[in-house]
C-alpha positions as CSV (number, residue, x, y, z in Angstrom):
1,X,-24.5,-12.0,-12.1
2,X,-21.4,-14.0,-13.1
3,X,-20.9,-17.8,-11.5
4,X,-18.8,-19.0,-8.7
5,X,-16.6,-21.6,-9.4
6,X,-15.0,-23.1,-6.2
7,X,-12.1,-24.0,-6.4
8,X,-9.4,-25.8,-3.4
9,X,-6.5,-25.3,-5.6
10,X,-4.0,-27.6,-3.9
11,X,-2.8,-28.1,-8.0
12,X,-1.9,-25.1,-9.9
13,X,-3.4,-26.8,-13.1
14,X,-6.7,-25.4,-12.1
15,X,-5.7,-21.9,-12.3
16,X,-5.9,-20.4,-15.9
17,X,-2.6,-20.7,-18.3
18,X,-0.1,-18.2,-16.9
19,X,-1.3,-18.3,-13.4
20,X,0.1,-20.2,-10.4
21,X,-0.4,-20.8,-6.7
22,X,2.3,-21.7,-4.1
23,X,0.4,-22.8,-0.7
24,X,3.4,-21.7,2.0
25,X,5.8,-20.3,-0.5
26,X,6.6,-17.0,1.8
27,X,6.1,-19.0,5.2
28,X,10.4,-18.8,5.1
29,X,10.7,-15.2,5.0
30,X,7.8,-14.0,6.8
31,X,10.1,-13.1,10.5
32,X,12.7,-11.3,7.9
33,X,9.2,-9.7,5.8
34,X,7.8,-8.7,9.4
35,X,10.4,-6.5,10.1
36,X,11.4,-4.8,6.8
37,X,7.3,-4.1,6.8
38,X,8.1,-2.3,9.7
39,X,10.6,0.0,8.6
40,X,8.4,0.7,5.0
41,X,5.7,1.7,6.9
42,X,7.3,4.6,9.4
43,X,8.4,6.4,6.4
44,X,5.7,5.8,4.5
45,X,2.2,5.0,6.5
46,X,-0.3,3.2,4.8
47,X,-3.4,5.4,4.3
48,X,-7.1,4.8,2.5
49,X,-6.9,6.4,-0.5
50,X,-9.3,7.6,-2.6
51,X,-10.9,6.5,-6.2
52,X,-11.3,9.0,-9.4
53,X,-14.8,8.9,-8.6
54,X,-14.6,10.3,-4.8
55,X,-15.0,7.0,-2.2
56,X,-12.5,6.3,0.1
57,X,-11.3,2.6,-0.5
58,X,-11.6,0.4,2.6
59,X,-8.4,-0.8,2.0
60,X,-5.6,1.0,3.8
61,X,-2.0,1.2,1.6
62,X,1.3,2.1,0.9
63,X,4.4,1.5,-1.1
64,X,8.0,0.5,-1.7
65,X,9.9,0.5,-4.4
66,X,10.9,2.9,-6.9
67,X,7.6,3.1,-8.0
68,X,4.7,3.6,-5.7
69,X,0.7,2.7,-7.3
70,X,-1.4,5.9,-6.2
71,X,-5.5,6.2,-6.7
72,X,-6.9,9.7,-6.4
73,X,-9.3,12.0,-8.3
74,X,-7.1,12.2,-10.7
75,X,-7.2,8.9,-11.6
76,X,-4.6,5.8,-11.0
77,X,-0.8,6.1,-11.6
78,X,2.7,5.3,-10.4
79,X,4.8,8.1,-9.1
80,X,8.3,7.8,-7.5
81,X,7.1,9.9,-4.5
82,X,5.2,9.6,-1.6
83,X,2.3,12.2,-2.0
84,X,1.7,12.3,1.7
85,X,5.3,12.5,2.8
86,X,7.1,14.2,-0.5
87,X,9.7,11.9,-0.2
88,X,11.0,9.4,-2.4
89,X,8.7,5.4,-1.5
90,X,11.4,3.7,0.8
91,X,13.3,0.9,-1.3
92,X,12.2,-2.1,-1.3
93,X,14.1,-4.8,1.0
94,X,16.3,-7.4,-0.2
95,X,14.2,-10.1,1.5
96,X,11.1,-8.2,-0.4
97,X,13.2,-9.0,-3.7
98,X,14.6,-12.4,-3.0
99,X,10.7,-13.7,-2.1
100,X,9.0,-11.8,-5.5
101,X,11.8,-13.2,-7.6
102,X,12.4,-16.6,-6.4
103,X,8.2,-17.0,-6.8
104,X,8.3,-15.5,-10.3
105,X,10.4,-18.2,-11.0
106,X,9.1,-20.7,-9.7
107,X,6.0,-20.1,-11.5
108,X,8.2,-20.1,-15.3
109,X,9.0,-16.1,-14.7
110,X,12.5,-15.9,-14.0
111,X,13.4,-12.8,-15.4
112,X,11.1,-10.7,-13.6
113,X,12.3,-7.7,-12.3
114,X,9.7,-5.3,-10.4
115,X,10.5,-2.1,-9.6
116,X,7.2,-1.4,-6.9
117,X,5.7,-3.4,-4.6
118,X,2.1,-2.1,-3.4
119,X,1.4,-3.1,-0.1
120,X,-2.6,-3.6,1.3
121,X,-3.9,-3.9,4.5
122,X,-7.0,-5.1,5.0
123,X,-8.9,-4.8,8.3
124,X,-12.2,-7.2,9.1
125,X,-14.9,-5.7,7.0
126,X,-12.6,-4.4,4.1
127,X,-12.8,-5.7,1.1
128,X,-11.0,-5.0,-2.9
129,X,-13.5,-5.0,-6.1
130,X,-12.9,-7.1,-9.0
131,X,-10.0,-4.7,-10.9
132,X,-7.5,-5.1,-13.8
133,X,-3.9,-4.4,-13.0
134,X,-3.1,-1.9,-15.8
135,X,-1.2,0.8,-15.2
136,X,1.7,-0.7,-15.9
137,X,4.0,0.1,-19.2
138,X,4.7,-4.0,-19.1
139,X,2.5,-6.6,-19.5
140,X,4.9,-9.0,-20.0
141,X,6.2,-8.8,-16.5
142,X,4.0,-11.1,-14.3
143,X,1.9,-10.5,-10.8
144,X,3.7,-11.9,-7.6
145,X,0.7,-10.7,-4.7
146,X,2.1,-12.8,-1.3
147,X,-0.5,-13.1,1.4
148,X,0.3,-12.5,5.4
149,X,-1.9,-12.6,8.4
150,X,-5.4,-13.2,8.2
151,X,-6.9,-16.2,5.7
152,X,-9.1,-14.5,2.9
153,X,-11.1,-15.2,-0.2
154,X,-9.2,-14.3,-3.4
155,X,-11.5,-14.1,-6.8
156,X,-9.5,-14.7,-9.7
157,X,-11.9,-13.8,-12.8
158,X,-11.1,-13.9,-16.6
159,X,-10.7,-10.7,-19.2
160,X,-14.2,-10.2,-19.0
161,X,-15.3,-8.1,-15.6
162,X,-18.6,-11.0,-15.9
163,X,-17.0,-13.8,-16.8
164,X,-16.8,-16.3,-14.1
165,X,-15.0,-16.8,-11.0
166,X,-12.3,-19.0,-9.1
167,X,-12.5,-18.2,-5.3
168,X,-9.3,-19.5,-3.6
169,X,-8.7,-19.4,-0.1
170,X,-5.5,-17.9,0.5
171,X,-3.3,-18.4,4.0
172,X,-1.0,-16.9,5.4
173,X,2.6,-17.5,3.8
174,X,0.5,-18.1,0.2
175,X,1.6,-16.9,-2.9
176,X,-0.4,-16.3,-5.8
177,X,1.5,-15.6,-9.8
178,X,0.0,-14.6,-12.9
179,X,1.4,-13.6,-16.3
180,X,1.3,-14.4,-19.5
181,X,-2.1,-15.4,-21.0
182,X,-3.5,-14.6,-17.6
183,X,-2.1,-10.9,-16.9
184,X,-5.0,-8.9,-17.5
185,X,-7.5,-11.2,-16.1
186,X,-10.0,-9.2,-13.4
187,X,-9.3,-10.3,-9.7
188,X,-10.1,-8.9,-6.1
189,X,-10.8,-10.0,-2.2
190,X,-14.3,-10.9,-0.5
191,X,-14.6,-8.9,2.5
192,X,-12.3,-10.0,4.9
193,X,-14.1,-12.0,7.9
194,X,-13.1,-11.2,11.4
195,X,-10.5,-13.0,13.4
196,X,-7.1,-12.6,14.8
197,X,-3.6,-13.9,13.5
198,X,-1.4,-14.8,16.2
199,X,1.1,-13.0,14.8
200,X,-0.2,-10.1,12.4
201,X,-3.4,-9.6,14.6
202,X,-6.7,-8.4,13.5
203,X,-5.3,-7.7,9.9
204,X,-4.4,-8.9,6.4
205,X,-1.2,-7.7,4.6
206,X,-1.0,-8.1,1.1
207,X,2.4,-7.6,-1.3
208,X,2.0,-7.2,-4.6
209,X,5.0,-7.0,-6.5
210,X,5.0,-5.2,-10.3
211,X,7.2,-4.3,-13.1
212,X,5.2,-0.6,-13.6
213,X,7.9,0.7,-16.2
Protein backbone atom coordinates (compact mmCIF):
# COMPACT_ATOMS: atom_id res chain seq x y z
CA UNK A 1 0.00 0.00 0.00
CA UNK A 2 1.70 3.27 -1.18
CA UNK A 3 2.57 6.21 1.63
CA UNK A 4 0.73 9.34 2.41
CA UNK A 5 2.61 12.33 2.30
CA UNK A 6 0.67 15.27 3.90
CA UNK A 7 1.08 18.00 2.56
CA UNK A 8 -0.63 22.02 3.50
CA UNK A 9 0.58 23.29 0.32
CA UNK A 10 0.35 27.06 1.05
CA UNK A 11 3.76 27.11 -1.44
CA UNK A 12 3.49 25.56 -4.79
CA UNK A 13 7.21 24.37 -4.54
CA UNK A 14 5.88 21.36 -2.84
CA UNK A 15 4.00 20.12 -5.62
CA UNK A 16 6.01 18.06 -8.29
CA UNK A 17 7.74 20.15 -11.30
CA UNK A 18 4.93 21.13 -13.69
CA UNK A 19 2.28 21.35 -11.06
CA UNK A 20 0.82 24.34 -9.25
CA UNK A 21 -1.80 25.35 -6.74
CA UNK A 22 -3.60 28.72 -6.42
CA UNK A 23 -5.53 28.77 -2.91
CA UNK A 24 -8.70 31.35 -3.99
CA UNK A 25 -7.71 31.77 -7.59
CA UNK A 26 -11.58 31.24 -8.96
CA UNK A 27 -13.13 32.95 -5.66
CA UNK A 28 -13.55 36.15 -8.41
CA UNK A 29 -15.60 34.38 -10.87
CA UNK A 30 -17.48 31.97 -8.84
CA UNK A 31 -21.22 34.45 -8.92
CA UNK A 32 -20.50 34.66 -12.95
CA UNK A 33 -19.32 30.42 -12.81
CA UNK A 34 -22.62 29.83 -10.77
CA UNK A 35 -24.80 30.91 -13.34
CA UNK A 36 -23.19 29.72 -16.64
CA UNK A 37 -23.18 26.15 -14.51
CA UNK A 38 -26.69 26.63 -14.59
CA UNK A 39 -27.35 27.05 -18.06
CA UNK A 40 -24.64 23.88 -18.97
CA UNK A 41 -26.46 21.81 -17.01
CA UNK A 42 -30.31 22.18 -18.39
CA UNK A 43 -29.06 21.20 -21.70
CA UNK A 44 -26.86 18.86 -20.72
CA UNK A 45 -27.67 17.13 -17.05
CA UNK A 46 -25.03 15.61 -15.31
CA UNK A 47 -25.50 11.87 -14.99
CA UNK A 48 -23.37 8.80 -13.29
CA UNK A 49 -21.89 7.16 -15.87
CA UNK A 50 -20.70 4.02 -16.25
CA UNK A 51 -16.92 2.33 -16.49
CA UNK A 52 -15.79 -0.36 -19.34
CA UNK A 53 -15.96 -2.77 -16.69
CA UNK A 54 -19.91 -2.30 -15.72
CA UNK A 55 -19.97 0.01 -12.19
CA UNK A 56 -21.73 3.04 -12.10
CA UNK A 57 -19.20 5.84 -10.95
CA UNK A 58 -20.40 7.64 -7.85
CA UNK A 59 -19.55 10.61 -9.39
CA UNK A 60 -22.35 12.45 -11.22
CA UNK A 61 -21.06 14.47 -14.75
CA UNK A 62 -21.37 16.33 -17.60
CA UNK A 63 -19.72 18.58 -20.18
CA UNK A 64 -19.08 21.73 -22.11
CA UNK A 65 -17.04 22.40 -24.63
CA UNK A 66 -16.55 21.17 -27.96
CA UNK A 67 -15.45 18.14 -26.71
CA UNK A 68 -17.28 16.29 -24.02
CA UNK A 69 -15.05 13.15 -21.86
CA UNK A 70 -17.55 10.03 -21.93
CA UNK A 71 -16.94 6.54 -19.85
CA UNK A 72 -19.05 3.59 -20.95
CA UNK A 73 -18.64 -0.12 -21.78
CA UNK A 74 -17.06 0.81 -24.50
CA UNK A 75 -14.34 2.29 -22.91
CA UNK A 76 -13.28 6.23 -22.33
CA UNK A 77 -13.41 8.87 -25.21
CA UNK A 78 -14.27 12.35 -26.19
CA UNK A 79 -17.18 12.95 -28.50
CA UNK A 80 -18.63 16.22 -29.63
CA UNK A 81 -22.17 15.02 -28.65
CA UNK A 82 -24.14 14.55 -25.82
CA UNK A 83 -25.00 10.77 -25.82
CA UNK A 84 -27.98 11.28 -23.62
CA UNK A 85 -29.41 14.31 -25.35
CA UNK A 86 -27.94 13.88 -29.20
CA UNK A 87 -27.06 17.28 -29.19
CA UNK A 88 -23.97 18.98 -29.66
CA UNK A 89 -22.15 19.63 -25.33
CA UNK A 90 -23.25 23.35 -24.76
CA UNK A 91 -20.13 25.83 -25.38
CA UNK A 92 -18.31 26.58 -22.93
CA UNK A 93 -18.76 30.21 -21.25
CA UNK A 94 -16.56 32.95 -21.65
CA UNK A 95 -16.13 33.29 -17.87
CA UNK A 96 -15.37 29.30 -18.00
CA UNK A 97 -12.44 30.40 -20.59
CA UNK A 98 -11.21 33.53 -19.04
CA UNK A 99 -10.78 31.49 -15.45
CA UNK A 100 -8.92 28.14 -17.28
CA UNK A 101 -6.71 30.47 -19.17
CA UNK A 102 -5.77 33.16 -16.84
CA UNK A 103 -4.78 30.00 -14.24
CA UNK A 104 -2.84 28.20 -17.02
CA UNK A 105 -0.96 31.11 -17.10
CA UNK A 106 -0.38 31.87 -14.11
CA UNK A 107 1.07 28.56 -13.46
CA UNK A 108 3.86 29.15 -16.81
CA UNK A 109 0.99 27.79 -19.31
CA UNK A 110 -0.07 30.61 -21.25
CA UNK A 111 -0.85 29.22 -24.37
CA UNK A 112 -3.30 26.82 -23.34
CA UNK A 113 -6.18 26.45 -25.25
CA UNK A 114 -8.85 23.75 -24.08
CA UNK A 115 -11.42 22.81 -26.11
CA UNK A 116 -13.66 20.61 -23.15
CA UNK A 117 -14.24 21.19 -19.78
CA UNK A 118 -15.56 18.00 -17.82
CA UNK A 119 -17.61 19.01 -15.08
CA UNK A 120 -17.96 16.51 -11.60
CA UNK A 121 -20.27 16.65 -9.01
CA UNK A 122 -19.64 15.04 -6.08
CA UNK A 123 -22.31 14.30 -3.46
CA UNK A 124 -21.18 13.22 0.43
CA UNK A 125 -20.07 9.68 0.11
CA UNK A 126 -18.78 9.98 -3.58
CA UNK A 127 -15.50 9.66 -4.17
CA UNK A 128 -12.90 9.51 -7.75
CA UNK A 129 -10.11 6.62 -7.91
CA UNK A 130 -6.52 7.37 -8.47
CA UNK A 131 -6.67 7.80 -12.69
CA UNK A 132 -4.41 9.10 -15.41
CA UNK A 133 -5.84 11.72 -17.66
CA UNK A 134 -5.07 10.19 -21.08
CA UNK A 135 -7.36 10.40 -23.52
CA UNK A 136 -6.25 13.29 -24.83
CA UNK A 137 -4.27 13.74 -28.36
CA UNK A 138 -2.05 16.50 -26.36
CA UNK A 139 0.01 16.11 -23.54
CA UNK A 140 1.50 19.15 -23.88
CA UNK A 141 -1.47 21.09 -23.00
CA UNK A 142 -1.68 21.28 -19.13
CA UNK A 143 -4.69 20.29 -16.40
CA UNK A 144 -6.61 23.37 -15.02
CA UNK A 145 -9.38 21.27 -12.40
CA UNK A 146 -11.04 24.51 -10.31
CA UNK A 147 -12.81 23.43 -7.13
CA UNK A 148 -16.47 24.90 -5.95
CA UNK A 149 -18.56 24.14 -2.93
CA UNK A 150 -17.66 21.63 -0.53
CA UNK A 151 -13.77 21.35 0.87
CA UNK A 152 -12.28 17.87 -0.23
CA UNK A 153 -9.11 15.82 -0.22
CA UNK A 154 -7.26 15.82 -3.55
CA UNK A 155 -4.39 12.93 -3.93
CA UNK A 156 -1.94 13.94 -6.32
CA UNK A 157 0.28 10.74 -7.00
CA UNK A 158 3.34 10.30 -9.39
CA UNK A 159 3.56 8.03 -12.89
CA UNK A 160 3.46 5.07 -10.94
CA UNK A 161 -0.37 4.11 -9.72
CA UNK A 162 1.87 3.08 -6.14
CA UNK A 163 4.06 5.56 -5.88
CA UNK A 164 3.28 7.84 -3.17
CA UNK A 165 0.92 10.43 -2.38
CA UNK A 166 0.40 14.34 -1.68
CA UNK A 167 -3.15 14.82 -0.09
CA UNK A 168 -4.11 18.58 -0.42
CA UNK A 169 -7.02 20.03 0.94
CA UNK A 170 -8.69 21.86 -1.63
CA UNK A 171 -11.48 24.90 -0.86
CA UNK A 172 -13.73 26.24 -2.49
CA UNK A 173 -12.44 28.99 -5.12
CA UNK A 174 -9.00 26.62 -5.28
CA UNK A 175 -7.34 25.90 -8.35
CA UNK A 176 -5.12 23.16 -8.98
CA UNK A 177 -2.45 23.08 -12.58
CA UNK A 178 -0.47 20.45 -13.85
CA UNK A 179 1.68 19.97 -17.03
CA UNK A 180 4.66 19.41 -18.10
CA UNK A 181 6.81 16.83 -16.21
CA UNK A 182 3.77 16.35 -14.17
CA UNK A 183 0.89 15.63 -16.84
CA UNK A 184 0.55 12.02 -16.59
CA UNK A 185 0.95 11.73 -12.92
CA UNK A 186 -2.06 9.48 -11.25
CA UNK A 187 -4.48 11.75 -9.11
CA UNK A 188 -8.16 11.38 -7.58
CA UNK A 189 -10.60 12.56 -4.48
CA UNK A 190 -11.08 10.90 -0.94
CA UNK A 191 -14.63 10.39 -0.38
CA UNK A 192 -16.14 13.54 0.05
CA UNK A 193 -17.25 14.09 3.92
CA UNK A 194 -20.65 15.40 4.59
CA UNK A 195 -21.45 19.03 5.10
CA UNK A 196 -23.23 21.93 3.48
CA UNK A 197 -21.75 25.02 1.51
CA UNK A 198 -23.60 28.01 2.05
CA UNK A 199 -23.77 28.52 -1.28
CA UNK A 200 -23.44 25.24 -3.49
CA UNK A 201 -25.14 23.11 -0.71
CA UNK A 202 -24.60 19.52 0.09
CA UNK A 203 -22.28 19.20 -3.07
CA UNK A 204 -18.84 19.48 -4.67
CA UNK A 205 -18.45 20.86 -8.31
CA UNK A 206 -15.35 20.22 -10.02
CA UNK A 207 -14.04 21.87 -13.58
CA UNK A 208 -11.57 20.45 -15.28
CA UNK A 209 -10.47 22.03 -18.19
CA UNK A 210 -8.51 20.04 -21.22
CA UNK A 211 -6.96 20.35 -24.56
CA UNK A 212 -8.52 16.63 -25.81
CA UNK A 213 -7.44 17.25 -29.59
Amino acid sequence: MHADLFAELNDAQQLPEGASFLPGFALPFVGELARALEQITQQAPFRKMITPGGNQMSVAMTNCGDFGWISSRNGYEYLGQDPVTGHPWPSMPDVFMALALDAAAKAGYPFFAPDACLINRYEPGSRLSLHQDKNEHDFSQPIVSVSLGLPATFEFGGKKRRDPVRLISVQHGDVLVWGGPSRLFYHGVRTLRAGVHPDLGAQRINLTFRRSH
